[in-house]
CHARMM internal coordinates of N, CA and C (Angstrom, degrees):
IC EDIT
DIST 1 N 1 CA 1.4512
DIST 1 CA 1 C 1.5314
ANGL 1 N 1 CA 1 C 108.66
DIST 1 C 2 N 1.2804
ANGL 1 CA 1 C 2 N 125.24
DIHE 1 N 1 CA 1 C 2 N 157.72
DIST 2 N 2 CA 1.7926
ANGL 1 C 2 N 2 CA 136.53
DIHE 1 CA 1 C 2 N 2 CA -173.26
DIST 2 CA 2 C 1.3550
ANGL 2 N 2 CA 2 C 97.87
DIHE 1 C 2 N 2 CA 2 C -132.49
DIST 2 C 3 N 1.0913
ANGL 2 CA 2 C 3 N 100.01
DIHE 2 N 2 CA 2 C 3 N 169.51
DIST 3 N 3 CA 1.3549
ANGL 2 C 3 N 3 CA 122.39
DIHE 2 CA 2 C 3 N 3 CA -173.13
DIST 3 CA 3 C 1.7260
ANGL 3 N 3 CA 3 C 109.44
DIHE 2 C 3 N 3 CA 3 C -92.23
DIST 3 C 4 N 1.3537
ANGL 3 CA 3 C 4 N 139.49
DIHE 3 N 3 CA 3 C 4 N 125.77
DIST 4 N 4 CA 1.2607
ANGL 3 C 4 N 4 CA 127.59
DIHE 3 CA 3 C 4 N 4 CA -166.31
DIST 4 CA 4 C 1.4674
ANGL 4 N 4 CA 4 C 103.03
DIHE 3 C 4 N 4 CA 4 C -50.49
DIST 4 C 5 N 1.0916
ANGL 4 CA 4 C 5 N 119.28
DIHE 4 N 4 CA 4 C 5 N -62.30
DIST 5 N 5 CA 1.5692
ANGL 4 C 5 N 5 CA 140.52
DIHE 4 CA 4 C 5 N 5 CA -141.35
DIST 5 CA 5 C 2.3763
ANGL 5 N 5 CA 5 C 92.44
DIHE 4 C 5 N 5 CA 5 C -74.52
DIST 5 C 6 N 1.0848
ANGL 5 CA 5 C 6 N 103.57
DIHE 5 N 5 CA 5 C 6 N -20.14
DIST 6 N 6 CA 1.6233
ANGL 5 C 6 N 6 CA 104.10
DIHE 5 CA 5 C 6 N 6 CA -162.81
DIST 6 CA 6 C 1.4247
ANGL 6 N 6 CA 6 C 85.94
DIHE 5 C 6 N 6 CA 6 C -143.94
DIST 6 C 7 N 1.5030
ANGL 6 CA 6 C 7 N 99.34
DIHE 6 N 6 CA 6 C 7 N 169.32
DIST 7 N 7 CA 1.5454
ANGL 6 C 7 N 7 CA 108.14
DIHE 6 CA 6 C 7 N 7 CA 173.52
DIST 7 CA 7 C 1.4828
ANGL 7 N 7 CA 7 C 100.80
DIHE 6 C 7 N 7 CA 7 C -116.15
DIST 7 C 8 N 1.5948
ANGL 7 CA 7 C 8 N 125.62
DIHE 7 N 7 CA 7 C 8 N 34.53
DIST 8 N 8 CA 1.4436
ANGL 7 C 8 N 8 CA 122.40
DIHE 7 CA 7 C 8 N 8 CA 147.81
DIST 8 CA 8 C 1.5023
ANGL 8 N 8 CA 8 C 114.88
DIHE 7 C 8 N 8 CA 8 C -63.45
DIST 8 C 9 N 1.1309
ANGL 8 CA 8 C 9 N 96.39
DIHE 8 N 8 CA 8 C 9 N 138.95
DIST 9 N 9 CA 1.7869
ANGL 8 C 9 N 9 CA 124.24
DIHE 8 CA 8 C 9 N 9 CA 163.75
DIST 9 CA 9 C 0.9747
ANGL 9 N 9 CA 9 C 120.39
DIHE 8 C 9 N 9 CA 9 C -60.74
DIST 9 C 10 N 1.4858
ANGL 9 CA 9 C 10 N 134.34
DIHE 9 N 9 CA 9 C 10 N 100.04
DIST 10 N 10 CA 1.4736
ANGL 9 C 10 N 10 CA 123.04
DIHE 9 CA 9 C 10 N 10 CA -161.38
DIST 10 CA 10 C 1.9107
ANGL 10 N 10 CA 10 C 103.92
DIHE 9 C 10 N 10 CA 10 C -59.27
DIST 10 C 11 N 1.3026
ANGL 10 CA 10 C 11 N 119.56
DIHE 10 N 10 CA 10 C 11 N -36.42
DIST 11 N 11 CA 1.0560
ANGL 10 C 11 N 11 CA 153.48
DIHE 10 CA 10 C 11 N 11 CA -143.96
DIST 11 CA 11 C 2.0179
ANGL 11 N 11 CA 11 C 89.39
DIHE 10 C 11 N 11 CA 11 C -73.70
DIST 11 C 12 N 1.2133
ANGL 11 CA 11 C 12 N 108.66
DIHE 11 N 11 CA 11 C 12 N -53.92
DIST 12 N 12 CA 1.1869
ANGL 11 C 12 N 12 CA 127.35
DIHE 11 CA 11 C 12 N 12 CA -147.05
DIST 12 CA 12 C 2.1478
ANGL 12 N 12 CA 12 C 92.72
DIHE 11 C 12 N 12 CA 12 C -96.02
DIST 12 C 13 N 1.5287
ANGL 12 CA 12 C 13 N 112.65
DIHE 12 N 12 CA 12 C 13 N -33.64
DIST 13 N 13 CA 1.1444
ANGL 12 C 13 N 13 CA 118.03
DIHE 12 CA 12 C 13 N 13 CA 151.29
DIST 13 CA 13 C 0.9690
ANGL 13 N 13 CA 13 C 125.72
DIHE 12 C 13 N 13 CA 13 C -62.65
DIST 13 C 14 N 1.1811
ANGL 13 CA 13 C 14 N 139.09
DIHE 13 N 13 CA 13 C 14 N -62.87
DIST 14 N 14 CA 1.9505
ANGL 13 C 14 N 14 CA 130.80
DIHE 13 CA 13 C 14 N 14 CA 179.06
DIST 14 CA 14 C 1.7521
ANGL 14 N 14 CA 14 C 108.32
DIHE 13 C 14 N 14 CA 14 C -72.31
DIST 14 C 15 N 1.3156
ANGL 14 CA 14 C 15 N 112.44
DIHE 14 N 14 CA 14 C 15 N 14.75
DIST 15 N 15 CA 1.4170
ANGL 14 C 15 N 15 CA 108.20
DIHE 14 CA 14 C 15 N 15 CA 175.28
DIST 15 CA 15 C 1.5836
ANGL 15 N 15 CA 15 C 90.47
DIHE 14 C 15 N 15 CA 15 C -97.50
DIST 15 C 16 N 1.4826
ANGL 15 CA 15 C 16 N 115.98
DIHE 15 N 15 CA 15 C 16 N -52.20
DIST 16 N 16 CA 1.5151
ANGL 15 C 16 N 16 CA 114.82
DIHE 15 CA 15 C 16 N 16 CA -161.73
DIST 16 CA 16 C 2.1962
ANGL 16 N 16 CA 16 C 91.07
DIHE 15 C 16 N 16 CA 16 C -64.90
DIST 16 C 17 N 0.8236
ANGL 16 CA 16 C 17 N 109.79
DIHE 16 N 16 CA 16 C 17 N -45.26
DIST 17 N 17 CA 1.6438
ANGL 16 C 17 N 17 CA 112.23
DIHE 16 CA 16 C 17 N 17 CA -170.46
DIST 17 CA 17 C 1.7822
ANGL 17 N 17 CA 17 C 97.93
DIHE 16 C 17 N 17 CA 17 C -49.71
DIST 17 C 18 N 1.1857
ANGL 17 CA 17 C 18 N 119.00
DIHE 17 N 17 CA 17 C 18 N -54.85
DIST 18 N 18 CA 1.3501
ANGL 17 C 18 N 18 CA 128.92
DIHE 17 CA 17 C 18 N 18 CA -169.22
DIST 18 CA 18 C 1.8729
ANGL 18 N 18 CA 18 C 105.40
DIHE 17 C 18 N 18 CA 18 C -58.96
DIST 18 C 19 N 1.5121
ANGL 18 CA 18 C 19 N 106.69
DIHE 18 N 18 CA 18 C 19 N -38.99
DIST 19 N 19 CA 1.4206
ANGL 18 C 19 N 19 CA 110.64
DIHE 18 CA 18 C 19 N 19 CA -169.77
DIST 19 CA 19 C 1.5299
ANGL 19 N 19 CA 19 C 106.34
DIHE 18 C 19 N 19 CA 19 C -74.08
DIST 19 C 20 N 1.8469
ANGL 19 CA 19 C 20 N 110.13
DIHE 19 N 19 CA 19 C 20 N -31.21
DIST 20 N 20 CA 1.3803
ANGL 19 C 20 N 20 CA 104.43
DIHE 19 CA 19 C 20 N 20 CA 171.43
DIST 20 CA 20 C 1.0999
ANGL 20 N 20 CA 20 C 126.03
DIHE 19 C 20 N 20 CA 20 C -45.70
DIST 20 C 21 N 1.6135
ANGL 20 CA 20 C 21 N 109.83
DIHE 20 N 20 CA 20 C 21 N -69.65
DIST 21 N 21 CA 1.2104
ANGL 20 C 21 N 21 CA 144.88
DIHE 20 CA 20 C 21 N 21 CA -175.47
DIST 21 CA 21 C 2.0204
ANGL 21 N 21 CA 21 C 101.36
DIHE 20 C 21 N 21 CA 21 C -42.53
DIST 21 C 22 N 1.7259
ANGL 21 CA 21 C 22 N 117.99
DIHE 21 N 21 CA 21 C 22 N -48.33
DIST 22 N 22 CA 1.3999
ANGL 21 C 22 N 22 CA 84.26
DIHE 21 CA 21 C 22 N 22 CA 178.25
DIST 22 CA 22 C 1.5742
ANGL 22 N 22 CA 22 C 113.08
DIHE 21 C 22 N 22 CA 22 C -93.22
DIST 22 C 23 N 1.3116
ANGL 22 CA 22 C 23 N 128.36
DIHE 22 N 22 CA 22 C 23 N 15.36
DIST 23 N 23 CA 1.4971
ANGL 22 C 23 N 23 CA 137.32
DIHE 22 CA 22 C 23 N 23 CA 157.62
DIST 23 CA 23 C 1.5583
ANGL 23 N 23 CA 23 C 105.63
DIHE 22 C 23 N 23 CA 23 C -71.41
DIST 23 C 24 N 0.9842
ANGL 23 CA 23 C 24 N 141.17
DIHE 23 N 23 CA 23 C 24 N -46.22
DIST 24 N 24 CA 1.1783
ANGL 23 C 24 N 24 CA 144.04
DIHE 23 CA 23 C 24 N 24 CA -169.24
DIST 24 CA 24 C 1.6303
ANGL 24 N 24 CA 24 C 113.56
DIHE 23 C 24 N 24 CA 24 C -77.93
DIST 24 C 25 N 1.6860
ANGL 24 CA 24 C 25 N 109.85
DIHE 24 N 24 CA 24 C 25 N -29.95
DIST 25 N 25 CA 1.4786
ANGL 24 C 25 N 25 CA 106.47
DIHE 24 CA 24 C 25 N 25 CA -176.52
DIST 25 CA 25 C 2.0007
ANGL 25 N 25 CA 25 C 85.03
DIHE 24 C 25 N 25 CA 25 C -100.45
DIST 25 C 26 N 0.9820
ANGL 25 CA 25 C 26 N 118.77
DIHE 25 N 25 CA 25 C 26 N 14.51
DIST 26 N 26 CA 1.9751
ANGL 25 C 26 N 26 CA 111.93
DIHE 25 CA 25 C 26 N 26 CA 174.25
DIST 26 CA 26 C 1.1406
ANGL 26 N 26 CA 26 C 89.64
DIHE 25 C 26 N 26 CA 26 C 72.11
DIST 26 C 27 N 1.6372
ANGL 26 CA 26 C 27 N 157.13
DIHE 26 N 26 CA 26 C 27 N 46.15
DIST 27 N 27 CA 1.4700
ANGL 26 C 27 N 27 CA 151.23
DIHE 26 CA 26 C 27 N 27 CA -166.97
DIST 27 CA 27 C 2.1551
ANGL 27 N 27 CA 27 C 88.93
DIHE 26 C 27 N 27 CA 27 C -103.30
DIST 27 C 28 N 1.7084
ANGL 27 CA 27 C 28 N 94.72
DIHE 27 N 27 CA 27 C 28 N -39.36
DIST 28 N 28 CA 1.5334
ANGL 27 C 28 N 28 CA 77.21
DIHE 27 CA 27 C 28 N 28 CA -160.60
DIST 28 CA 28 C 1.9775
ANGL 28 N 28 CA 28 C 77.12
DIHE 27 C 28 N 28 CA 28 C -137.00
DIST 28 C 29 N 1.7244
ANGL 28 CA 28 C 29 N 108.12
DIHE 28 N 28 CA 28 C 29 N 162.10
DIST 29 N 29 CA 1.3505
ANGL 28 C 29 N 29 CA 129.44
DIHE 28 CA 28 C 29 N 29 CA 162.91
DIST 29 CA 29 C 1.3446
ANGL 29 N 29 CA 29 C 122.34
DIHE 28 C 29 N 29 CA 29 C -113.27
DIST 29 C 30 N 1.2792
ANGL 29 CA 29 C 30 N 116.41
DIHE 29 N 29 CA 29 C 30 N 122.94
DIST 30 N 30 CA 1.5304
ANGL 29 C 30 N 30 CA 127.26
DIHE 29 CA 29 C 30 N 30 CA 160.70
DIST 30 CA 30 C 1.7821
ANGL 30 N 30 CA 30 C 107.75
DIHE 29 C 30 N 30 CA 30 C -43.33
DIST 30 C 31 N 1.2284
ANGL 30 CA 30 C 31 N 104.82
DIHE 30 N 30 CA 30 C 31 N 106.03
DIST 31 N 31 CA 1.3044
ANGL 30 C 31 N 31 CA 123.03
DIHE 30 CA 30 C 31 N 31 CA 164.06
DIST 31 CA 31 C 1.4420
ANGL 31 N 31 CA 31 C 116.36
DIHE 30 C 31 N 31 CA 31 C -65.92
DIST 31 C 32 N 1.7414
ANGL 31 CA 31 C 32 N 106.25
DIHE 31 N 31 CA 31 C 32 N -65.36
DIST 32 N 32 CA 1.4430
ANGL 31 C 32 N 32 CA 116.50
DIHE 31 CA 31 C 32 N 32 CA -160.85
DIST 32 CA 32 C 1.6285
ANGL 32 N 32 CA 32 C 105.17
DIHE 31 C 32 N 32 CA 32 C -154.65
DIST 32 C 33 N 1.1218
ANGL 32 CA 32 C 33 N 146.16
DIHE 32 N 32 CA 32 C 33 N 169.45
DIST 33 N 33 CA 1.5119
ANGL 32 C 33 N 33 CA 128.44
DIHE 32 CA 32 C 33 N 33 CA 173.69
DIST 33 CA 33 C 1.5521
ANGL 33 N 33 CA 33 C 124.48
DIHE 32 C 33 N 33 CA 33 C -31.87
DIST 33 C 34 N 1.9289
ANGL 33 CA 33 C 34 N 95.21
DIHE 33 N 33 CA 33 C 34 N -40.28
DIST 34 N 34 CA 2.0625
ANGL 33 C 34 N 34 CA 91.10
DIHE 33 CA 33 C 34 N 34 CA -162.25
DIST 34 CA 34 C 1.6737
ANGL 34 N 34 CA 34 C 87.97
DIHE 33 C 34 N 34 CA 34 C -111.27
DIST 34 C 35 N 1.5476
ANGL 34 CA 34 C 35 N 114.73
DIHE 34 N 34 CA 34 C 35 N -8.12
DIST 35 N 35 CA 1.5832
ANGL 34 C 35 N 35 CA 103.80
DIHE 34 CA 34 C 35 N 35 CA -176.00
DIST 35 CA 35 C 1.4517
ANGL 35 N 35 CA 35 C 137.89
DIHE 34 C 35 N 35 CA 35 C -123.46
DIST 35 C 36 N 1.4565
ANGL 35 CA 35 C 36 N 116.49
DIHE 35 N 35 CA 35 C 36 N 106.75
DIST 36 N 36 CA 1.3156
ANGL 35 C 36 N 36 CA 140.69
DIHE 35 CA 35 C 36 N 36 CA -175.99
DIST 36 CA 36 C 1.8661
ANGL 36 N 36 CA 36 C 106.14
DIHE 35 C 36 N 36 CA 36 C -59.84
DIST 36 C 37 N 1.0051
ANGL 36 CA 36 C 37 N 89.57
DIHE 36 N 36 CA 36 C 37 N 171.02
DIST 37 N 37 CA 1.8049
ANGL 36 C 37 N 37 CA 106.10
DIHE 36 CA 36 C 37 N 37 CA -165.07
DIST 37 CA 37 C 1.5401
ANGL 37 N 37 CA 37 C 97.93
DIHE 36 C 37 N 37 CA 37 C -140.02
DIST 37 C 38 N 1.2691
ANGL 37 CA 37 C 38 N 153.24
DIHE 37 N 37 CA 37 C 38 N 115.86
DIST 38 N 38 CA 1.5440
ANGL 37 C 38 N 38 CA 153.11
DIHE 37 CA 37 C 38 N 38 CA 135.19
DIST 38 CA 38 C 1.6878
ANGL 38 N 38 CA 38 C 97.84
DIHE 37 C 38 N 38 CA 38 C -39.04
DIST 38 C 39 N 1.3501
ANGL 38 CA 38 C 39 N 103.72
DIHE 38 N 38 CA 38 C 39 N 131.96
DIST 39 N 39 CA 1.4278
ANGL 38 C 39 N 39 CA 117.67
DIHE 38 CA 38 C 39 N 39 CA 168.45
DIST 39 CA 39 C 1.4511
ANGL 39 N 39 CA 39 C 136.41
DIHE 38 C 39 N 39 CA 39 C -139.51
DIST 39 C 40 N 1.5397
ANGL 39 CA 39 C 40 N 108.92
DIHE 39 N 39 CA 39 C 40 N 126.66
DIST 40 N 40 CA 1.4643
ANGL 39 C 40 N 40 CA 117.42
DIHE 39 CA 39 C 40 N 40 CA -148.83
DIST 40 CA 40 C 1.4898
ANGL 40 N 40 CA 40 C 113.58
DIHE 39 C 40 N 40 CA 40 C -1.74
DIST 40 C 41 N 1.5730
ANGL 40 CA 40 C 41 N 120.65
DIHE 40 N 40 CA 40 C 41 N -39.85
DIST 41 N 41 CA 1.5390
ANGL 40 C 41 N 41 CA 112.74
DIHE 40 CA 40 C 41 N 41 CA -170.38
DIST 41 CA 41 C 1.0465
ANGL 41 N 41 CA 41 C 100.28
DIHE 40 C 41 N 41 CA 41 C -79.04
DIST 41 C 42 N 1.3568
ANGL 41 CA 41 C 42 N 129.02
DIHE 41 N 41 CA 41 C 42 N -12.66
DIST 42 N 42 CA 1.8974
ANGL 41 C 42 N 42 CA 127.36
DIHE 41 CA 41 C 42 N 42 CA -167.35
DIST 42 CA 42 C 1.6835
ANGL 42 N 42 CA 42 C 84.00
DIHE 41 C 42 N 42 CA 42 C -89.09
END
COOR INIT
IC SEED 1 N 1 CA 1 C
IC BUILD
């Protein structure tokens, strides 16, 4: 599904929001561009 107004992916938006959100609380680490790491607090 998209967003009326844009042709964002709602789907593909609350994924990037969600990935912030556990970068920001240290839940997960940027490995490499596409690869995340779980970390002890995650």
């Amino acid at each position: 599904m998209k967003y009326e107004n844009t042709k964002d992916s709602i789907f593909l938006t609350r994924l990037r929001s969600v990935r912030y959100s556990l970068k920001k609380e240290k839940y997960i680490d940027e490995v490499n561009k596409l690869t995340y790491q779980i970390t002890k607090e995650g």
